[in-house]
ChimeraX commands (.cxc) that place a marker at each C-alpha (Angstrom):
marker #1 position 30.69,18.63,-49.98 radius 0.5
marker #1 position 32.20,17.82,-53.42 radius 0.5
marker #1 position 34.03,20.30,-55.81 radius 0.5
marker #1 position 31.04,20.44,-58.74 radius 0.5
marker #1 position 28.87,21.63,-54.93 radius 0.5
marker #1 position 31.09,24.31,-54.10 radius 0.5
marker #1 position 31.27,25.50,-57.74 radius 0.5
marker #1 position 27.93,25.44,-58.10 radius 0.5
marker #1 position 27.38,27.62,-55.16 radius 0.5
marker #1 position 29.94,30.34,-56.34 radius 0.5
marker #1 position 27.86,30.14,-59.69 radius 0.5
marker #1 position 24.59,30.52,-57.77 radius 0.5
marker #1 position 26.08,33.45,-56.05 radius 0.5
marker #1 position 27.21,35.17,-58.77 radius 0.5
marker #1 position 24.24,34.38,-60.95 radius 0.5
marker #1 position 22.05,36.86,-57.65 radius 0.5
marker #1 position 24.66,39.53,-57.49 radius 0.5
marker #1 position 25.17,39.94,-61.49 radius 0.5
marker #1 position 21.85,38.55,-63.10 radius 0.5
marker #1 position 22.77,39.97,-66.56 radius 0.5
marker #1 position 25.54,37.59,-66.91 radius 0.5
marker #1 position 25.53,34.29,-68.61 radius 0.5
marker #1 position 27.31,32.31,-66.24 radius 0.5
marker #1 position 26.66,28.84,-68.35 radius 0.5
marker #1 position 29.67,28.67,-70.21 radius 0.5
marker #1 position 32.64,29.90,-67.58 radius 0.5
marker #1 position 35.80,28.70,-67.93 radius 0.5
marker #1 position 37.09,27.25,-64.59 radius 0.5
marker #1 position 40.75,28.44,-65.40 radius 0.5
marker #1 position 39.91,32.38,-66.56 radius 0.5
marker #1 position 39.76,35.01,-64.40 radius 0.5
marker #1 position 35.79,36.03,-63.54 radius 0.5
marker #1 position 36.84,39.44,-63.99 radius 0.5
marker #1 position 37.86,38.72,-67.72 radius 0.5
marker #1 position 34.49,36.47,-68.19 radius 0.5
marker #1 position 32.39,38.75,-66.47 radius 0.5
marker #1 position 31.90,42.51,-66.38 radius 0.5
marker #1 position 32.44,42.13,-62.58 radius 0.5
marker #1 position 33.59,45.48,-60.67 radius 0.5
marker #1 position 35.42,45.18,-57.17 radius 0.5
marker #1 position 31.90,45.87,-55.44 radius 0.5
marker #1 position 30.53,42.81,-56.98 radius 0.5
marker #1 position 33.53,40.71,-56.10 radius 0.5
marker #1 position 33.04,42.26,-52.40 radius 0.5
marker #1 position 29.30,41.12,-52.78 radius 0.5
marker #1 position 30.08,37.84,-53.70 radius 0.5
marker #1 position 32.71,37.36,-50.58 radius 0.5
marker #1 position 29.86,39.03,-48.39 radius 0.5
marker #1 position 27.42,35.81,-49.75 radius 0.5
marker #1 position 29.03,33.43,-49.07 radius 0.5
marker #1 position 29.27,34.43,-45.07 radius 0.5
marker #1 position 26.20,35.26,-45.24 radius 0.5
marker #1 position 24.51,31.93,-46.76 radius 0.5
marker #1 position 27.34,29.75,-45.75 radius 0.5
marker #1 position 29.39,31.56,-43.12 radius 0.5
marker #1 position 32.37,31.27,-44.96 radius 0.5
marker #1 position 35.20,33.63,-44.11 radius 0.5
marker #1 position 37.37,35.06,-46.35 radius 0.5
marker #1 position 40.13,37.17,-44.94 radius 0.5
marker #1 position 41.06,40.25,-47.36 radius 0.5
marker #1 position 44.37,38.69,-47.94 radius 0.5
marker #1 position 42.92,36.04,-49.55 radius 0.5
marker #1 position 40.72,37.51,-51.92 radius 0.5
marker #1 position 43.30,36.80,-55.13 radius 0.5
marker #1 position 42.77,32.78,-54.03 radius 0.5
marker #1 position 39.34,33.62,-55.79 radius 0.5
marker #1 position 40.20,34.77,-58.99 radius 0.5
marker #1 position 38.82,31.99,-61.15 radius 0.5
marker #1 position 36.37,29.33,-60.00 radius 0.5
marker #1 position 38.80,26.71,-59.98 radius 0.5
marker #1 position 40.77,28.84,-57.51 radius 0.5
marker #1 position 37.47,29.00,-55.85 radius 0.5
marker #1 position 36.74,25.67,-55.39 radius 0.5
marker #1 position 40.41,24.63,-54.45 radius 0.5
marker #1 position 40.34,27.79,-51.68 radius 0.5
marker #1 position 36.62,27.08,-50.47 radius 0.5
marker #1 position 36.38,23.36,-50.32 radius 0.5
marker #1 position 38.39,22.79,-46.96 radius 0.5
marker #1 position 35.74,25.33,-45.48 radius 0.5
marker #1 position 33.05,23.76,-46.64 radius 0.5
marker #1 position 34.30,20.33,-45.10 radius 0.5
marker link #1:1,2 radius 0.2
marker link #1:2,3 radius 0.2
marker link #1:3,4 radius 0.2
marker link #1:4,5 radius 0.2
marker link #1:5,6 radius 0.2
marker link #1:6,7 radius 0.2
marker link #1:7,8 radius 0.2
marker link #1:8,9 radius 0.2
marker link #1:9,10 radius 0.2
marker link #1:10,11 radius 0.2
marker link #1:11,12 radius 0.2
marker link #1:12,13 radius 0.2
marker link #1:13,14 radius 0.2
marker link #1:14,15 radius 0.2
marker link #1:15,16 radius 0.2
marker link #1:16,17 radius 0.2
marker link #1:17,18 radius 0.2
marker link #1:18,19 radius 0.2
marker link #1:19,20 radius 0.2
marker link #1:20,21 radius 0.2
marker link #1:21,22 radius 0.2
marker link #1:22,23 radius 0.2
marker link #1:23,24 radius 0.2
marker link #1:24,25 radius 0.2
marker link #1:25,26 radius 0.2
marker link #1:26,27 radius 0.2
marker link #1:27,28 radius 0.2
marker link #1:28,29 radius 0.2
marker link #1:29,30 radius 0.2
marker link #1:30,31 radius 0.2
marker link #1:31,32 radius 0.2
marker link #1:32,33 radius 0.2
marker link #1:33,34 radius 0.2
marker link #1:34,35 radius 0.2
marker link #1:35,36 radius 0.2
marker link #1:36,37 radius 0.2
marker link #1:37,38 radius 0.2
marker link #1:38,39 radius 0.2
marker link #1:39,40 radius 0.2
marker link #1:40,41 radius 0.2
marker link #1:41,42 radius 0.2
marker link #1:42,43 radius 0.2
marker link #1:43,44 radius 0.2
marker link #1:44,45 radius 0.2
marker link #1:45,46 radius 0.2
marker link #1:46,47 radius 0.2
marker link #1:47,48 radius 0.2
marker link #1:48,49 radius 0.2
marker link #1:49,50 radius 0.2
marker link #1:50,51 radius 0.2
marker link #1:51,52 radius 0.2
marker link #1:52,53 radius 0.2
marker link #1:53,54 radius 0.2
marker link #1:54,55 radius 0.2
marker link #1:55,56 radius 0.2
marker link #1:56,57 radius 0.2
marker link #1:57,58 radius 0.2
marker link #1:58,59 radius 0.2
marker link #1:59,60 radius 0.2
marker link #1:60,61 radius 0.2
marker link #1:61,62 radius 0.2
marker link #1:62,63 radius 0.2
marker link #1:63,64 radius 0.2
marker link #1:64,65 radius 0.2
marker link #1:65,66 radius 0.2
marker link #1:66,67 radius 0.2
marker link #1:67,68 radius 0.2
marker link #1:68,69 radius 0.2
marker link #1:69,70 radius 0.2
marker link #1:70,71 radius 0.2
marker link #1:71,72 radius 0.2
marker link #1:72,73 radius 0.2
marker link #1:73,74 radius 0.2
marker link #1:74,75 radius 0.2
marker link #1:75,76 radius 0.2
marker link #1:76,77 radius 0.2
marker link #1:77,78 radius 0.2
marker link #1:78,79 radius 0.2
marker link #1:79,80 radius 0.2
marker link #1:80,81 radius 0.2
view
């Protein structure tokens, strides 16, 4: 699975948990948090996702490896592999 796949998936996700947010014009190296009016429930959604759609785990500890989506995709692509 490429990068742009695994970002697009995050995006996907975050576009069902938070459908007010325009998610078009992120900015791979901001925090979501700071792009989007994202509370720690909807950041706990988003990890619950992708186990759910993709069973992806993402230990607790590891959350802050998920802070912007180009710390997603760098964290997420190996488990996608």
């Amino acid at each position: 699975m490429t990068a742009a796949n695994v970002r697009q998936i995050v995006i996907d996700i975050i576009s069902d948990i938070a459908p007010d947010e325009d998610v078009t014009n992120l900015d791979d190296k901001i925090s979501l948090r700071e792009q989007l009016d994202l509370d720690s429930m909807d950041f706990l959604d988003i990890v619950m996702e992708l186990r759910k759609r993709h069973r992806v785990e993402v230990p607790q500890e590891d959350y802050p490896k998920l802070a912007t989506l180009e710390s997603c995709v760098t964290y997420l692509s190996p488990k996608f592999a």
